[in-house]
C-alpha positions as CSV (number, residue, x, y, z in Angstrom):
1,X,-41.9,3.4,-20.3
2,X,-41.7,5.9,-23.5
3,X,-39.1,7.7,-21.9
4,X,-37.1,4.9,-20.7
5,X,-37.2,3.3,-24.4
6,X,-35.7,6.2,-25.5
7,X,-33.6,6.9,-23.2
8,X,-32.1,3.2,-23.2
9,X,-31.9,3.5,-27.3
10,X,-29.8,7.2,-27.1
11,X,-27.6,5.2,-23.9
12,X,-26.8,2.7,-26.3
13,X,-26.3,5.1,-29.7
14,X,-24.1,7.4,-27.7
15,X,-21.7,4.1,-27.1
16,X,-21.4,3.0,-30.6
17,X,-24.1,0.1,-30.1
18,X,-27.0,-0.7,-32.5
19,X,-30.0,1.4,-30.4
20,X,-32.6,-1.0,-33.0
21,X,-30.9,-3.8,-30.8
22,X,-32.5,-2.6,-27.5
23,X,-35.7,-5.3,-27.2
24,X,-36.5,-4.5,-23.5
25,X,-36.1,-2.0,-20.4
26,X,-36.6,-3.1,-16.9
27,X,-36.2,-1.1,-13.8
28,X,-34.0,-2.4,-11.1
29,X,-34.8,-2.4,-7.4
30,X,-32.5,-2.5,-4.0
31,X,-30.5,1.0,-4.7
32,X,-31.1,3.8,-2.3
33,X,-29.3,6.8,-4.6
34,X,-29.1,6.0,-8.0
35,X,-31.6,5.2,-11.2
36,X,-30.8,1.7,-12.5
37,X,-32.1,0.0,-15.0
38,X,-31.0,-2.6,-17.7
39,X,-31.3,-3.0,-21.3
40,X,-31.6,-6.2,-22.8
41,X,-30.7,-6.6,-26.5
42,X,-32.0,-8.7,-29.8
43,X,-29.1,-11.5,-29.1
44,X,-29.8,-11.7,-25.3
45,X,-26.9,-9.2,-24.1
46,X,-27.9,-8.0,-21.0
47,X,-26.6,-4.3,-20.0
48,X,-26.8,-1.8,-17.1
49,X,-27.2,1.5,-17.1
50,X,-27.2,3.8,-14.0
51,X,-28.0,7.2,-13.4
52,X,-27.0,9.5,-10.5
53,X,-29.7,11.8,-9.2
54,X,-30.3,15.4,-10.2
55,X,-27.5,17.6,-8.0
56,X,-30.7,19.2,-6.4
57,X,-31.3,15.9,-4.7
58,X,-29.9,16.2,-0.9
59,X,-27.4,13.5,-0.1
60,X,-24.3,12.9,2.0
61,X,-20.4,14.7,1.3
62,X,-18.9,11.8,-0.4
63,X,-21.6,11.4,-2.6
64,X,-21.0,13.7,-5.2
65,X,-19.4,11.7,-8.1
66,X,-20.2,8.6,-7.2
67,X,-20.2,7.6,-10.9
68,X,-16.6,8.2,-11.2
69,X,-16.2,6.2,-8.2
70,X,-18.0,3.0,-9.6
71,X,-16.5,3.3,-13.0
72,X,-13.0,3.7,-11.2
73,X,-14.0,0.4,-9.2
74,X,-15.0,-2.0,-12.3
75,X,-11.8,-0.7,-14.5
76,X,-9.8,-1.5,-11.8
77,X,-11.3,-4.9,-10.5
78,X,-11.3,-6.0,-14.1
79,X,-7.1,-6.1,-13.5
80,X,-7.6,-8.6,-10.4
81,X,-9.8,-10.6,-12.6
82,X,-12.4,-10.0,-9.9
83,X,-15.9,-10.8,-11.1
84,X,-17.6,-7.6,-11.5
85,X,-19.3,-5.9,-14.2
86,X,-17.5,-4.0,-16.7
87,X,-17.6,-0.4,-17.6
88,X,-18.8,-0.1,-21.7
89,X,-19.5,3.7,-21.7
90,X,-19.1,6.7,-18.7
91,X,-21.3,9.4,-19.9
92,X,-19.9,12.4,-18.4
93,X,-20.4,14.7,-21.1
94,X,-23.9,13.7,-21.9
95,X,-26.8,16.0,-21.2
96,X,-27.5,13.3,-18.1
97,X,-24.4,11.5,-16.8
98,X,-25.0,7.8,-16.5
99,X,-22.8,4.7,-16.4
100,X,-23.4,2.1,-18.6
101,X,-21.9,-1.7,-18.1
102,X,-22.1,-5.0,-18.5
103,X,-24.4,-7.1,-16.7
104,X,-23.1,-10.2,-14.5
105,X,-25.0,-13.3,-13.6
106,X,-26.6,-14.3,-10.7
107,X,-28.9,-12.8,-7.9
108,X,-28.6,-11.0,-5.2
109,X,-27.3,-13.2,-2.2
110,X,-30.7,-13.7,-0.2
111,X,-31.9,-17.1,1.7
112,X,-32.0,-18.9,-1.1
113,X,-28.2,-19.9,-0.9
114,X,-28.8,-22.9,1.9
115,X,-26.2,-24.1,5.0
116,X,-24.4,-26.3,2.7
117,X,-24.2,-23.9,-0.2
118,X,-23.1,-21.3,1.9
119,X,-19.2,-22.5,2.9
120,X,-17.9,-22.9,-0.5
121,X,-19.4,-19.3,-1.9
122,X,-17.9,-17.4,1.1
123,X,-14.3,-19.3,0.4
124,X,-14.7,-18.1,-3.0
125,X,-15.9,-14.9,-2.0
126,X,-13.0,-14.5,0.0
127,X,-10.9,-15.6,-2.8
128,X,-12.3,-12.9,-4.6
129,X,-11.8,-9.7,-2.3
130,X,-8.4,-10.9,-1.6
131,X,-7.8,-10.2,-5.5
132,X,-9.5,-7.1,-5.5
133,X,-6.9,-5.9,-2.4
134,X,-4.2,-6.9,-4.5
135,X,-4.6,-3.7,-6.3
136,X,-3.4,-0.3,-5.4
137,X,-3.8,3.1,-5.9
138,X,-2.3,6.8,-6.4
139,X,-3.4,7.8,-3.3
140,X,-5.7,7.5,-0.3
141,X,-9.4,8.6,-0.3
142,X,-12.2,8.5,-2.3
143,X,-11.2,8.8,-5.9
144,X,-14.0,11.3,-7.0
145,X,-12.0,14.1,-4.8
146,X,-15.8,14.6,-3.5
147,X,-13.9,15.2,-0.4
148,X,-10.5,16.6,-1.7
149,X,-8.0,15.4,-3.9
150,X,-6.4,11.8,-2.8
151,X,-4.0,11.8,0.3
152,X,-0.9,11.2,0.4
153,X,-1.3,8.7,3.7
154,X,-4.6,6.9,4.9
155,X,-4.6,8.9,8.3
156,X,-5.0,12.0,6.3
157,X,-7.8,10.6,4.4
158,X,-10.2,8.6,6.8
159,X,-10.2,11.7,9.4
160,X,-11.0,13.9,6.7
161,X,-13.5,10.9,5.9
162,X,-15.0,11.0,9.5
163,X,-14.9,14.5,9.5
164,X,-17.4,15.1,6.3
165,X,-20.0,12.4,7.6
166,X,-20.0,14.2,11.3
167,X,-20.4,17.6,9.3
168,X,-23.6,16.1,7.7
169,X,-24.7,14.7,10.8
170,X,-24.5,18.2,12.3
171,X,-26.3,19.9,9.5
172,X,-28.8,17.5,8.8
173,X,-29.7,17.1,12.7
174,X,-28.8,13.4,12.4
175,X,-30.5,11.5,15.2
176,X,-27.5,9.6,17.1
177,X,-27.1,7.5,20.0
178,X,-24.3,9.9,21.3
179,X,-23.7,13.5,21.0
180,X,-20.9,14.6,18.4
181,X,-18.6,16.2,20.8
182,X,-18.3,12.1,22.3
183,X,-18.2,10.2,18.4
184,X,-15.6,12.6,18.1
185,X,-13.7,12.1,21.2
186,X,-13.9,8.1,20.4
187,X,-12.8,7.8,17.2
188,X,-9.8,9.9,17.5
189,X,-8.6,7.8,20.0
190,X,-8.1,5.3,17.6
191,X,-6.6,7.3,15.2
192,X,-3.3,6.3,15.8
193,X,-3.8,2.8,15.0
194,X,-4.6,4.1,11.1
195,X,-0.7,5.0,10.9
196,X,0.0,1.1,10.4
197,X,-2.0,1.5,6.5
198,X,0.8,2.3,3.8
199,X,-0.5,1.2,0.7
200,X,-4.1,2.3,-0.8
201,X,-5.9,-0.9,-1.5
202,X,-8.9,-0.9,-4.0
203,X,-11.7,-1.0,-1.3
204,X,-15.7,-1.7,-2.1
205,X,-16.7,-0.9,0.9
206,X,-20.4,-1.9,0.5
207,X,-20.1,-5.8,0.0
208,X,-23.5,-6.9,2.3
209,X,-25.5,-9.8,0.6
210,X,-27.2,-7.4,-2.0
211,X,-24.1,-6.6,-3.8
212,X,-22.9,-9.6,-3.6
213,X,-24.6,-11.7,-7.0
214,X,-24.7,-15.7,-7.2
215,X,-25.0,-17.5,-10.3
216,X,-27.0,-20.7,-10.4
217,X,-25.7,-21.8,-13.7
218,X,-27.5,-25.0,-15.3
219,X,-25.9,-28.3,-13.8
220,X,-23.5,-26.6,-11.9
221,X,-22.4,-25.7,-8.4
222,X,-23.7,-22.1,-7.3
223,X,-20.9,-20.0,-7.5
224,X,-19.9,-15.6,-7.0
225,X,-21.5,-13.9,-10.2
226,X,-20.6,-10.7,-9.2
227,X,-19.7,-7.8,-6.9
228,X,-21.7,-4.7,-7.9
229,X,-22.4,-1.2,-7.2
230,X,-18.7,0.0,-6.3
231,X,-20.1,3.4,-6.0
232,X,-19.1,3.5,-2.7
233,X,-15.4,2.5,-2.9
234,X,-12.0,4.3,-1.8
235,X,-8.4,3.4,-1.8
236,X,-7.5,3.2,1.8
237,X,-7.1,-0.2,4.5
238,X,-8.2,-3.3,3.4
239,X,-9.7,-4.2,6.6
240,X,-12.7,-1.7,5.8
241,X,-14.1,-4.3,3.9
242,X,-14.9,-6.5,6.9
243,X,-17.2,-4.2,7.9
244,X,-20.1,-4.8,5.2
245,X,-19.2,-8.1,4.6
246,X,-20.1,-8.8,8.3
247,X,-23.0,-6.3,8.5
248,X,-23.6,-5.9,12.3
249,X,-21.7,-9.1,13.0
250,X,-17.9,-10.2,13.7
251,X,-15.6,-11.0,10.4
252,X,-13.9,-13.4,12.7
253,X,-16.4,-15.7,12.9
254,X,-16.7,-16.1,9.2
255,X,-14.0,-19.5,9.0
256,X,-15.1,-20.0,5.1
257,X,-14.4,-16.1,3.8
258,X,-11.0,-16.2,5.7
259,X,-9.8,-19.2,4.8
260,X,-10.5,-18.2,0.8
261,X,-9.0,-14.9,1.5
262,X,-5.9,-16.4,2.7
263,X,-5.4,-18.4,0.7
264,X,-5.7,-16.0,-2.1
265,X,-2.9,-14.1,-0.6
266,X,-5.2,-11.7,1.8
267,X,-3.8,-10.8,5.4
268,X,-6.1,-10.6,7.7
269,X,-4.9,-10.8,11.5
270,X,-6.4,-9.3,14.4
271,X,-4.0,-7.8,16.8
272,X,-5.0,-4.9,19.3
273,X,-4.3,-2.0,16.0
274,X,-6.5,-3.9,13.7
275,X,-9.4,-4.5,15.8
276,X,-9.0,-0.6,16.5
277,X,-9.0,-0.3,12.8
278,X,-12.2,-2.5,12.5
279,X,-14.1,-0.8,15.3
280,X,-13.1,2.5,13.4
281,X,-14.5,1.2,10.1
282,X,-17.5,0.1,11.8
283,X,-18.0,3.4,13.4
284,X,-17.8,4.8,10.3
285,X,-20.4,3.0,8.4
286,X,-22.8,3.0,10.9
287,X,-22.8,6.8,11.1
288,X,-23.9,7.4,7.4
289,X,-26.6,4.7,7.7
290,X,-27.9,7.0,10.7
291,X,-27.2,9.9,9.0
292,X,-28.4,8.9,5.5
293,X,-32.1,8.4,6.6
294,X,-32.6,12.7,6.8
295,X,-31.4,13.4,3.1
296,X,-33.6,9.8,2.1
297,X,-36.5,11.0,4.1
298,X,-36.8,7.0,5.2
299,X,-40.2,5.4,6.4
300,X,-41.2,5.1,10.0
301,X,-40.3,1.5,10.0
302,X,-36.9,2.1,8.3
303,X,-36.3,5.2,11.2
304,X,-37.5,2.5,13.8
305,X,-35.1,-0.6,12.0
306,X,-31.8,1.9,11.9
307,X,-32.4,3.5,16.0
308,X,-33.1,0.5,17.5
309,X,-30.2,-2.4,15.6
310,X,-27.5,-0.1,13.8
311,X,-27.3,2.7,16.7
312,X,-26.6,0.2,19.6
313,X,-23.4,-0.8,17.2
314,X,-22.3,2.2,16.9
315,X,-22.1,2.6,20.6
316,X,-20.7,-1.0,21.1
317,X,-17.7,0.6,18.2
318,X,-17.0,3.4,19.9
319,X,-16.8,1.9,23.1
320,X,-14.5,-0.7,21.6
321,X,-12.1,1.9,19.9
322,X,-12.0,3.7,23.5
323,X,-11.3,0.2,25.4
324,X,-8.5,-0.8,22.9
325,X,-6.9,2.4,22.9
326,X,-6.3,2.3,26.8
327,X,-4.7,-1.0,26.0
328,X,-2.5,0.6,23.7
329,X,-1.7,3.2,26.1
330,X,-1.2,5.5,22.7
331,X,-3.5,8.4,22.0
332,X,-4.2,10.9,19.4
333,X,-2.7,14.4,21.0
């Protein structure tokens, strides 16, 4: 607790904020890569600050500089007037990087939020991320250039993309349901359909319930607090967000989130290329949470949780990419 006390009071000096303020630090659960804590101050201010592990610390190709990721994410959010926190220092220079932001309201999305709750927060939710598509980027990719610098088209950047996370299944010895010769056969047969993406939209990418906050504020209807940890964002297809936001389910079938989004100006149809586009996304995903559990050194029960519900999906998106792309009748040479 020493060290966090001081470590919160330099966090706070080192942004031009009153470190005789800080009145409390409390650790923060639910992250699988990062340090988070937050700092809560004399008037009640509430703050975040996260910290990347040390670079010895095994992890995944697109995980170096996540920082500049997340930081990218909440400056840019803040244009859309999406709520998220935002960024009050990036300590790149200091001896140990961190990010420190505002707080938001709210908890974690859990089963707290009932059946009748639920409607209205997913139409605002999709209200929200239709906002945060609205913005665009300089490029395609992951703008910490952990995999390369930003590309100039979104083919370009998800193969490289799929490329990096079958490299660390390789050398991690990733258990997966299929061999990598086949992923790789299946998902570039859906490559073409990735030609339709022109512009980079601002993509989370890891929007399941636990980034996804809900305020309960005195007297009032629950509503979205926030959308945190954008660690994991890129600028690429706006589809991609589906994925999380339907973790191991069917973005179709969520009437309230579509409805929001639409109406907040968000396309989302779901002709033969897009569901191509989907199934790739879904592939994707469900690679690094096979792959990610050798660098985390899981549990047995988390091993047992990821072989026997998120590998079965993977299959069923791979087969899915192959089945549409015979419907196409167009294939990746």
């Amino acid at each position: 607790m020493a060290d966090s006390w001081e470590w919160g009071r330099q966090v706070l000096e080192d942004a031009g904020l009153d470190p005789d303020r800080l009145t409390a630090v409390r650790p923060l659960s639910g992250g699988t890569y990062n340090t988070v804590e937050e700092l809560l101050l004399t008037d009640g201010t509430r703050y975040v600050v996260k910290v990347p592990p040390a670079a010895t610390v095994p992890g995944l190709s697109y995980e170096r500089g996540l920082l500049v990721a997340e930081a990218e994410f909440y400056r840019r959010a803040a244009e859309a007037e999406v709520a998220a926190p935002h960024v009050v220092a990036f300590g790149t220079g200091a001896a140990v990087p961190h990010l420190l932001m505002t707080a938001c309201p709210g908890e974690p999305w859990d089963a707290s939020v009932t059946a009748a709750e639920r409607p209205p927060l997913r139409r605002e939710l999709g209200r929200q991320v239709a906002r945060l598509h609205s913005v665009t980027g300089p490029g395609h990719g992951y703008p910490s250039r952990a995999l390369g610098p930003l590309a100039p088209d979104w083919r370009t950047a998800f193969t490289t993309m799929i490329d990096a996370i079958l490299g660390d299944a390789r050398d991690y010895g990733a258990r997966l349901p299929r061999s990598l010769a086949q992923v790789e056969a299946a998902v570039r047969a859906g490559y073409p359909a990735l030609d339709e993406v022109t512009v980079p939209a601002l993509v989370h990418f890891d929007l399941w319930d636990g980034n996804i906050l809900v305020d309960r504020p005195a007297g009032g209807e629950p509503r979205i607090g926030g959308l945190i940890d954008g660690e994991r964002m890129f600028w690429g297809d706006p589809l991609a967000d589906f994925v999380s936001l339907a973790l191991l389910g069917d973005i179709k079938q969520d009437e309230a989130f579509l409805t929001g989004y639409r109406e907040a100006g968000g396309r989302a149809e779901f002709d033969v290329p897009a569901r191509v586009r989907l199934a790739l996304y879904r592939a994707y995903l469900y690679l690094i949470m096979l792959t990610e559990t050798v660098p985390r050194a899981v549990d047995v029960e988390r091993e047992r949780w990821v072989q026997s519900t998120v590998a079965p999906h993977l299959v069923a998106a791979l087969d899915e990419i192959e089945a549409l792309s015979r419907v196409t009748g167009v294939r990746t040479p």
